[in-house]
C-alpha positions in Angstrom: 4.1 55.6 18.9 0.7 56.4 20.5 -0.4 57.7 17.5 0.2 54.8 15.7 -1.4 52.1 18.4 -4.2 54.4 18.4 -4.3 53.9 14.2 -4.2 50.6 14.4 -6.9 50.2 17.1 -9.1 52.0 15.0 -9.0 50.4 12.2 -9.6 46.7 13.9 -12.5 48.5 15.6 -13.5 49.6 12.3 -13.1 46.0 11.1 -15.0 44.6 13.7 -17.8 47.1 12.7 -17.8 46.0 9.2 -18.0 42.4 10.3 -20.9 43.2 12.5 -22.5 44.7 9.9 -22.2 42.7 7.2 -21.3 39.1 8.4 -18.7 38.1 6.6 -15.9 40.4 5.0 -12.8 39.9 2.7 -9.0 40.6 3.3 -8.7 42.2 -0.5 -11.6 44.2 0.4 -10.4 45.5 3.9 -7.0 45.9 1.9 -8.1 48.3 -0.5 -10.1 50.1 2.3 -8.1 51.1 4.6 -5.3 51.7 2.2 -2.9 48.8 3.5 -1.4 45.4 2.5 -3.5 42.2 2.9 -1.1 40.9 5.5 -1.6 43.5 7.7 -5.6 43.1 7.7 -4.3 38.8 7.9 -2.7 40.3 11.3 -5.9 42.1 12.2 -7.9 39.7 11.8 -5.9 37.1 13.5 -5.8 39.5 16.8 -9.8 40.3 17.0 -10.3 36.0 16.5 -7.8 35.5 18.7 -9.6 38.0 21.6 -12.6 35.8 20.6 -14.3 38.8 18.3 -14.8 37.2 15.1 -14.0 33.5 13.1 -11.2 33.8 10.6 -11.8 31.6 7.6 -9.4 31.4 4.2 -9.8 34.9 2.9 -11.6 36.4 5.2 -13.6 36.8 8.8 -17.2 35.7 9.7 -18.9 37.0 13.1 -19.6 34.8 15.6 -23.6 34.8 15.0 -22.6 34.1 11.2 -20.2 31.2 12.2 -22.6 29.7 14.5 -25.4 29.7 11.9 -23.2 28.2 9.5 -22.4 25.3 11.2 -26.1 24.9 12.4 -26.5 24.7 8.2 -23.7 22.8 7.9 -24.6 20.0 10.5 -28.5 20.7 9.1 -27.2 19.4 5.6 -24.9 16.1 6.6 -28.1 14.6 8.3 -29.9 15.5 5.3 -26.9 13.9 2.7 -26.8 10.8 4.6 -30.5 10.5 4.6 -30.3 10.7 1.0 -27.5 8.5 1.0 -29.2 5.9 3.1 -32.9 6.1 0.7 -30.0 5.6 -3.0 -28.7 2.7 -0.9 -31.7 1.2 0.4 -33.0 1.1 -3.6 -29.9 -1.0 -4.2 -31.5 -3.9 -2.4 -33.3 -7.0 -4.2 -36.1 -9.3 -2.9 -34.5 -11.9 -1.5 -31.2 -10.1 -0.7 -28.5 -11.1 2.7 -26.9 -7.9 3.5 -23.7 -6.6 5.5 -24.5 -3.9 7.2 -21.8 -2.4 9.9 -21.5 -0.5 13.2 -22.2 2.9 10.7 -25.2 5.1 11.8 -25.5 5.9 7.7 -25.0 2.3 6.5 -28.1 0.8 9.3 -30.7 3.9 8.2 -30.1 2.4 4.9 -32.8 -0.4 6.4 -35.4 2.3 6.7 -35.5 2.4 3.2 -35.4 -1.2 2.1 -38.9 -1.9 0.5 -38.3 -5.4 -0.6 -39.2 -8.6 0.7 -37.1 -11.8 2.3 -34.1 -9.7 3.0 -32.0 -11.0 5.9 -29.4 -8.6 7.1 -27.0 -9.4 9.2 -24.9 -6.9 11.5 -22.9 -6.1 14.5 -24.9 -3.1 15.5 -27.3 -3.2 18.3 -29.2 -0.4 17.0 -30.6 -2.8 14.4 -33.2 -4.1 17.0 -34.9 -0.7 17.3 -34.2 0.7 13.8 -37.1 1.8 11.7 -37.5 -1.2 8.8 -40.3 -2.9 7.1 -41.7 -6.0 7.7 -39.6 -8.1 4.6 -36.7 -7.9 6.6 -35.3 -9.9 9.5 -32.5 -9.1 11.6 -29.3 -11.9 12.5 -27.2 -10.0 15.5 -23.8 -11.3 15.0 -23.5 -11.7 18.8 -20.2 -10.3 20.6 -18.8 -7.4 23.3 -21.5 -4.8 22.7 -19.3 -1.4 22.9 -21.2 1.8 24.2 -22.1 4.3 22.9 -22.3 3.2 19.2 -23.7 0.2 20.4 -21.4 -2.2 18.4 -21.1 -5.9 18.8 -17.0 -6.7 18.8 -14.2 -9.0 19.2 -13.4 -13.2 19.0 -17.2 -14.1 19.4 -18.4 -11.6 16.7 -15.6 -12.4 14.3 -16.3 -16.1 14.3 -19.6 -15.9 13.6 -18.8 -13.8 10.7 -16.4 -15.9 9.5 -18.7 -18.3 8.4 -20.9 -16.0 6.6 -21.3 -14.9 3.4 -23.4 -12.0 1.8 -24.8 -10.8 -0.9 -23.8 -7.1 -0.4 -22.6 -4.9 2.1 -23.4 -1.9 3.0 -20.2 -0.2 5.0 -19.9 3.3 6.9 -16.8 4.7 7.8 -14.7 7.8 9.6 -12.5 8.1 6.3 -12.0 7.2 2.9 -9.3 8.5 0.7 -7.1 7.3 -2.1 -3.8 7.1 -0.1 -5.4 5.2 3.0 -8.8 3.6 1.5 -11.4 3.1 4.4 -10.3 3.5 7.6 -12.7 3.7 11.2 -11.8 5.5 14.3 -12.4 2.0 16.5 -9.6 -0.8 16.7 -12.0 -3.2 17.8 -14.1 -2.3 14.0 -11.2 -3.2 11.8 -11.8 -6.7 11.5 -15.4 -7.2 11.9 -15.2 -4.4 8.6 -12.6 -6.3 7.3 -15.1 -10.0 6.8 -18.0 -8.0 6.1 -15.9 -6.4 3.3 -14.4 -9.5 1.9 -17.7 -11.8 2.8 -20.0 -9.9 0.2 -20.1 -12.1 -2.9 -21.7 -9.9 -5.7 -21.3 -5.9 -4.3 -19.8 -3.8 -1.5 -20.9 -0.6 -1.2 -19.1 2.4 1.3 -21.4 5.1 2.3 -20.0 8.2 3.2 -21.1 11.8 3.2 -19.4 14.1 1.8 -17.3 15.2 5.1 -15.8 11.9 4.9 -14.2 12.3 1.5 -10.1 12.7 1.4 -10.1 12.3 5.0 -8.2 9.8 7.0 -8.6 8.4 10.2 -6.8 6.1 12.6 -7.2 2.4 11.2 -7.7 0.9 7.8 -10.1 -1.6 7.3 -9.3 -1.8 3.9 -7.3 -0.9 0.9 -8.5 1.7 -1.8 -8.3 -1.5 -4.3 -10.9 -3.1 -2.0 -13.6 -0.6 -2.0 -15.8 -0.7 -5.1 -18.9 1.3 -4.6 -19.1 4.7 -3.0 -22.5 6.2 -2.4 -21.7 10.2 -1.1 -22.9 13.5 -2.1 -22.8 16.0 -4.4 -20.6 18.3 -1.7 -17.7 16.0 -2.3 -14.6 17.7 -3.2 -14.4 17.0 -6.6 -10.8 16.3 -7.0 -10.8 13.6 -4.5 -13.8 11.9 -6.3 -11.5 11.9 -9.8 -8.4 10.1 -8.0 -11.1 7.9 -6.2 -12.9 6.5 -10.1 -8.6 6.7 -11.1 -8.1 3.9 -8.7 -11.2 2.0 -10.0 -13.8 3.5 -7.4 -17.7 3.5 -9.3 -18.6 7.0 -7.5 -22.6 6.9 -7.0 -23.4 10.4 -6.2 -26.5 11.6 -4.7 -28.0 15.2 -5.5 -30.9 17.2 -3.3 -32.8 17.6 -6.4 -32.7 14.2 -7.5 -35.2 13.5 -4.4 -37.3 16.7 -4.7 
């Protein structure tokens, strides 16, 4: 029994090692060797994450240092996406344009990259007064509770003043889209002020969302998959998502690195 505790320790020592060394490692590779069955390197692996050692991830481990870097990169390249996002959108614009733009971080850096002129957007984020933007657009606050931190501009006062409104296009962020759910927002007090912008724009509504957004759902719809008409996202979308997204009558705009380069 000692003998075989002993075994075993070595070989997650071992594991760790490897891991160390190299980064990243595979199950099937581990498997083959140390001469045992994938599920009892799954079982190693799942004890040294579970002391904090390494990061499990489908098929295999990543050290901590690796992990970490990775989601540096991985943060790193959604504020790059949505940039990109933001500068396709912003080239959507006309002279002349009213635009929706919503609570969304992505959907009000889309003004940074307007370069036309008499373009009146109008929007429920406060973040619009300071927001980098050129001197052919003027802002129109739609007045309401402002909610910290995102700085949004909710309930009866803000949703009567849309009411009356009507828009060209809009330009919508969100927490989630996916086929089953449509758009949905993480805020209660969001749904309806979404929900006019959406149904107020009279030639094009556009959702941008980067690619971590894609197939996921969060906790309020603000509209139906039928609804949404436009989505502007990246080329790190899961692909099979996109295809069930155009099935439902989505236009997919994707956006590509080298397309700006």
């Amino acid at each position: 029994m000692k003998r075989e505790r002993a075994y075993v320790e070595n070989r997650r020592n071992m594991i760790l090692e490897a891991v160390e060394e190299n980064h990243e490692v595979r199950v099937e590779q581990l498997a083959e060797r140390f001469n045992v069955s994938p599920v009892t390197i799954r079982r190693d692996l799942q004890y040294l994450e579970d002391n904090k050692m390494l990061v499990r991830f489908y098929g295999g481990a990543l050290s901590k240092l690796a992990d970490q870097e990775r989601q540096y990169q991985d943060e790193d390249d959604v504020q790059i996406y949505r940039e990109l996002i933001a500068r396709y959108a912003g080239k959507l614009v006309d002279d002349g344009d009213t635009i929706f733009i919503n609570s969304s971080s992505t959907a009000l850096k889309v003004l940074e990259f307007v370069d036309k002129q008499n373009v009146v957007v109008i929007t429920n984020n406060g973040k619009a007064i300071h927001a980098k933007k050129n001197d052919g657009l003027s802002v129109i606050l739609t007045g309401g509770e402002l909610r910290h931190p995102k700085e949004a501009m909710v309930g009866d006062y803000a949703i009567r003043n849309l009411q009356t409104v009507y828009a060209k296009k809009a330009f919508i962020g969100c927490s989630g889209i996916s086929p089953e759910s449509g758009m949905t927002t993480e805020n209660a007090n969001e749904v309806n002020i979404n929900k006019l912008m959406i149904e107020h724009a009279s030639v094009e509504m556009y959702l941008v969302a980067d690619h971590t957004k894609i197939g996921k759902n969060s906790s309020f719809i603000s509209c139906n998959i039928e609804q949404v008409t436009n989505l502007i996202t990246d080329e790190k979308a899961p692909a099979d998502v996109l295809e069930l997204l155009r099935e439902k009558g989505v236009k997919i705009h994707l956006v590509k690195k080298s397309d700006f380069l």
